[in-house]
N, C-alpha and C positions, 0 to 999 in steps of 0.2 A: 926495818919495820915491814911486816907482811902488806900486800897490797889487798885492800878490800876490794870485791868482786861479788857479782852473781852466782851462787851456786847451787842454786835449786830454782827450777819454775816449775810453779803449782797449778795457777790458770793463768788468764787474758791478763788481770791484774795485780795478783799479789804472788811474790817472790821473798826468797831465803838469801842474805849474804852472809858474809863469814866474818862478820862481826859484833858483841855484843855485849854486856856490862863490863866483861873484860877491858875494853877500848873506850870506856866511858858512854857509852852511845845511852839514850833514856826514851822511853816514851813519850812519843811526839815529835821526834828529833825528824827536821826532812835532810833527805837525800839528793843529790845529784847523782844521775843514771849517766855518765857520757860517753858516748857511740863514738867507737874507735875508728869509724871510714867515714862520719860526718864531723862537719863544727858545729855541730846543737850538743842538746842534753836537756834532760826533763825530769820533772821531779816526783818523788815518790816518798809517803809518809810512815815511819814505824812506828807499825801497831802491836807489833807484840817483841819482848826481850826477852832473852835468854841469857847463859854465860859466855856460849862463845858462837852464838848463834842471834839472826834478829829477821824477824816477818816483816814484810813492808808491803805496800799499797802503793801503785803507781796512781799517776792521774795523767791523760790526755789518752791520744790515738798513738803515739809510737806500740812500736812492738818491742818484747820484751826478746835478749838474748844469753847463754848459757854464757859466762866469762866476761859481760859488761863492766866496766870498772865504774866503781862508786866511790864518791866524794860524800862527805859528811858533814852537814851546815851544823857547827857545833856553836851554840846562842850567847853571844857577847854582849850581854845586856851593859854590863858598866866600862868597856873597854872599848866605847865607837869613838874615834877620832877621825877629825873631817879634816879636809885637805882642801886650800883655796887654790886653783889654776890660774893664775893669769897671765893674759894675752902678751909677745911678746912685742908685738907692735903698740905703738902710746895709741890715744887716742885722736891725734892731732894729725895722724898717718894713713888710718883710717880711712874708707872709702865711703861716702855716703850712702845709705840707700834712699830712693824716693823716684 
């Protein structure tokens, strides 16, 4: 599977990656932008599709760079399943606050 990526910057906020109806992607779909020498990433919305092409819209103050890797928030409406965490100490073990 090709890695999607930045491959065109147009201005300050909208950018080309190299993916688009081809890979499912649709209008509206948002993006993860994430910057390979930090641990963030930010997100950016497609406005326009193509076939193998898609325009997108960032949002915030990062700067945009030529080869960023992009992630694809693809929308699981009927497919959320939740996960309970619990504590491995009882509650009897427990330290109080107060």
């Amino acid at each position: 599977m090709k890695q999607v990526e930045i491959i065109r910057i147009l201005d300050d906020t909208t950018f080309v990656i190299n993916a688009g109806t081809n890979k499912g992607i649709e209008l509206g779909y948002f993006i993860d932008v994430l910057k390979t020498d930090k641990s963030y990433n930010y997100i950016a919305k497609v406005e326009e599709v193509y076939p193998d092409l898609s325009l997108c819209k960032r949002y915030g103050e990062q700067r945009l760079f030529y080869g960023d890797i992009v992630r694809i928030r693809y929308p699981d409406d009927n497919q959320i399943t939740t996960k309970v965490i619990k504590s491995k100490t009882s509650k009897k073990r427990r330290k109080k606050r107060g």
